[in-house]
ZADO-1210 file (C-alpha; in nm, 4 decimals, padded with zeros to 6 digits):
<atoms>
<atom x="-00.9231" y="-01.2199" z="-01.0382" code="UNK" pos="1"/>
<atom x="-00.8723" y="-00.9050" z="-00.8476" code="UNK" pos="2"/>
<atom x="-00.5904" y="-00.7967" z="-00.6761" code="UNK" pos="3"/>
<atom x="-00.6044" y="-00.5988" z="-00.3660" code="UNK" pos="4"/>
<atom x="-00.4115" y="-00.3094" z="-00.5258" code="UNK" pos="5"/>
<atom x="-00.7272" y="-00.3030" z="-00.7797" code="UNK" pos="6"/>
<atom x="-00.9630" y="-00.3079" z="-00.4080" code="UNK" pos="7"/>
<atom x="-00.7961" y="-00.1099" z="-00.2846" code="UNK" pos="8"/>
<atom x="-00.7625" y="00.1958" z="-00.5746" code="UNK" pos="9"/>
<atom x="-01.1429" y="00.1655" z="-00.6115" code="UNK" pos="10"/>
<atom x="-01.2659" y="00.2070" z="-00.2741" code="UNK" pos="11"/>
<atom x="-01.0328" y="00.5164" z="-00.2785" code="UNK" pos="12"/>
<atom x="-01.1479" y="00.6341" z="-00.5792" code="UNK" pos="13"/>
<atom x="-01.5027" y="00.5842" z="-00.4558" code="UNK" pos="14"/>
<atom x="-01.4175" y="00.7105" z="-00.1107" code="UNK" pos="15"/>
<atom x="-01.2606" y="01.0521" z="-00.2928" code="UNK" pos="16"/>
<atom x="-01.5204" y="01.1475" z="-00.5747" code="UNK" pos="17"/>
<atom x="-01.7720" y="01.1872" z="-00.2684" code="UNK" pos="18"/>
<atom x="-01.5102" y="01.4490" z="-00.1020" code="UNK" pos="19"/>
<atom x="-01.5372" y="01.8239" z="-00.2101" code="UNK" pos="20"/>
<atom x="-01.2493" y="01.9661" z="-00.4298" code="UNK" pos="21"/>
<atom x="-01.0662" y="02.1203" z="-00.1905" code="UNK" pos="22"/>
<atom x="-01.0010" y="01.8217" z="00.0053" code="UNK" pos="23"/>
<atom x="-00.9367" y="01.5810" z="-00.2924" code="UNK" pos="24"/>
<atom x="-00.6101" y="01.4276" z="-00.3249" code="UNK" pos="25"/>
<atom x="-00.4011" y="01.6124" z="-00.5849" code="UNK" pos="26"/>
<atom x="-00.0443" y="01.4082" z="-00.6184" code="UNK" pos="27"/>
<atom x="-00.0674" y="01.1840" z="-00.8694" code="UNK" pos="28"/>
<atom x="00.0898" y="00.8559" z="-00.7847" code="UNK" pos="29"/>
<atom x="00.1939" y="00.7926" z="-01.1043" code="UNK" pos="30"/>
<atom x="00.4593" y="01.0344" z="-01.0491" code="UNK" pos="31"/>
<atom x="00.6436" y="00.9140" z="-00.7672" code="UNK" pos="32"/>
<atom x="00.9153" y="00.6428" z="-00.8865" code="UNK" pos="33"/>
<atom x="00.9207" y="00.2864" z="-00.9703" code="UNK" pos="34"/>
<atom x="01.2231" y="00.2737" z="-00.6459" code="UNK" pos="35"/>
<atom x="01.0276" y="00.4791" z="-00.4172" code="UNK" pos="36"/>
<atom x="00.6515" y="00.3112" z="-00.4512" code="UNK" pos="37"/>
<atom x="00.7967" y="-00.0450" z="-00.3636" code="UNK" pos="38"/>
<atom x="00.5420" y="-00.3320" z="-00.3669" code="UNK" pos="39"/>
<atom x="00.4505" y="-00.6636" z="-00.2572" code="UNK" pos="40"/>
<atom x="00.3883" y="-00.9353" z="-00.4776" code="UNK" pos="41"/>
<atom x="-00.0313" y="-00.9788" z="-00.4993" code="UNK" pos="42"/>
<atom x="00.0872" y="-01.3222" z="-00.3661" code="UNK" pos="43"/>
<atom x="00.2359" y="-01.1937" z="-00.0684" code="UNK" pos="44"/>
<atom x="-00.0160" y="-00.9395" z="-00.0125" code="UNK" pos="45"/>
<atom x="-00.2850" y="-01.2130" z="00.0079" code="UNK" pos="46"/>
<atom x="-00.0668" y="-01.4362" z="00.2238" code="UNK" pos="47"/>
<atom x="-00.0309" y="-01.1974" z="00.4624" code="UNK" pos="48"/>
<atom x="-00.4042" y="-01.0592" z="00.4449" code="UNK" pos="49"/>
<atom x="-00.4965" y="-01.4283" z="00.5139" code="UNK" pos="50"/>
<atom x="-00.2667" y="-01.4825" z="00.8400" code="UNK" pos="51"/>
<atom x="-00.3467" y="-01.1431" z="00.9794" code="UNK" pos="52"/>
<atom x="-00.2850" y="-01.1171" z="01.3468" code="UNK" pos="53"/>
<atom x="-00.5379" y="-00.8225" z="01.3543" code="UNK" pos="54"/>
<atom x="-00.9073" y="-00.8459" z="01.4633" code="UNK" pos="55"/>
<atom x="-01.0504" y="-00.6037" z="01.2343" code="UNK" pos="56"/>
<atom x="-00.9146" y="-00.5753" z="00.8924" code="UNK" pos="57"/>
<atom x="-00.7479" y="-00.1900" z="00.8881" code="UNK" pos="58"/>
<atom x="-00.6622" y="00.0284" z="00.5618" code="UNK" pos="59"/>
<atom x="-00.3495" y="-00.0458" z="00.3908" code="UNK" pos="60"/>
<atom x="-00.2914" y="00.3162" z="00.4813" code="UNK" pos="61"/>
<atom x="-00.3435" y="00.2453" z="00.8225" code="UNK" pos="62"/>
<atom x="00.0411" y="00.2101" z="00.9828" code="UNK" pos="63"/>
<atom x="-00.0750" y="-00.1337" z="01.1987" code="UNK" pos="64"/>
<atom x="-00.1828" y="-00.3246" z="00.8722" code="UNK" pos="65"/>
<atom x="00.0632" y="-00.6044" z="00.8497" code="UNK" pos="66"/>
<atom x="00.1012" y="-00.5278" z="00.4338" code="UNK" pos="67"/>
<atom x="00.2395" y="-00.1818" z="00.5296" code="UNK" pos="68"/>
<atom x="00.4758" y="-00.2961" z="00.7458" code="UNK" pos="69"/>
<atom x="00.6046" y="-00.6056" z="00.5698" code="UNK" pos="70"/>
<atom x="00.6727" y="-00.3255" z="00.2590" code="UNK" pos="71"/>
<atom x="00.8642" y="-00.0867" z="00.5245" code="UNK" pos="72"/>
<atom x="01.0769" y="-00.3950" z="00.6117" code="UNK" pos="73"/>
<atom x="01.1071" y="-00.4223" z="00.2473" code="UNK" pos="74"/>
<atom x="01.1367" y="-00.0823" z="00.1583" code="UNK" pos="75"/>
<atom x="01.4203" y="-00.0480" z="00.4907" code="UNK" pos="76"/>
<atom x="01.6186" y="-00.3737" z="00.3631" code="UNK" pos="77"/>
<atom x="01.6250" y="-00.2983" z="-00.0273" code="UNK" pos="78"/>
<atom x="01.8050" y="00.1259" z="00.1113" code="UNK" pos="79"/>
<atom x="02.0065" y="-00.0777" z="00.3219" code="UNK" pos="80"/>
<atom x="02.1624" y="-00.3091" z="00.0723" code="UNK" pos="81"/>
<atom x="02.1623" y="00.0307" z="-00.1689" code="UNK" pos="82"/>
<atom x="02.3890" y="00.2035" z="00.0566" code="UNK" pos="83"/>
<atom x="02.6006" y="-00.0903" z="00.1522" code="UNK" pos="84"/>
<atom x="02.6300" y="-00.2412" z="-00.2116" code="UNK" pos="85"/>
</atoms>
C-alpha cells in the first residue's frame, strides 16, 4: 500500500523536474532533523484525510489542510512539554 507521504513526494517530484533549475527546490529534507520534521502516523494521516471538513482536497503544503494543522498542534504540544519537562 501507499502512504500519502509516498503521494505526496512523487507528485512533488513530478511537479519539480518540469520546473527550470533556477526555481528547483535546493534544501534537501533529509537534512533537517528527526525533532524538527515531526510526523503523523500514515494512520492518522488517512483518518484525518477521510473526515476532512474541506470541500476540495488542498496540498499538504497548503496551511488549511487539516494534516498540517493536526502536526502544528503536534509539533506546538511536543515544544511545550520540551520546555516544561
Amino acid at each position: 500500500m501507499t502512504t500519502l507521504t509516498d503521494i505526496v513526494a512523487r507528485g512533488q517530484a513530478a511537479y519539480e523536474a518540469t520546473l527550470p533549475a533556477y526555481l528547483k527546490r535546493q534544501d534537501d529534507l533529509e537534512s533537517i532533523p528527526s525533532h524538527i520534521n515531526l510526523t503523523l502516523t500514515d494512520e492518522r494521516q488517512r483518518e484525518i484525510c477521510l473526515n476532512c471538513p474541506l470541500a476540495d482536497c488542498v496540498d499538504v503544503k497548503d496551511a488549511r489542510c487539516p494534516i498540517r494543522i493536526e502536526q502544528r498542534r503536534a509539533w506546538r504540544e511536543q515544544n511545550r512539554r520540551r520546555t516544561n519537562g
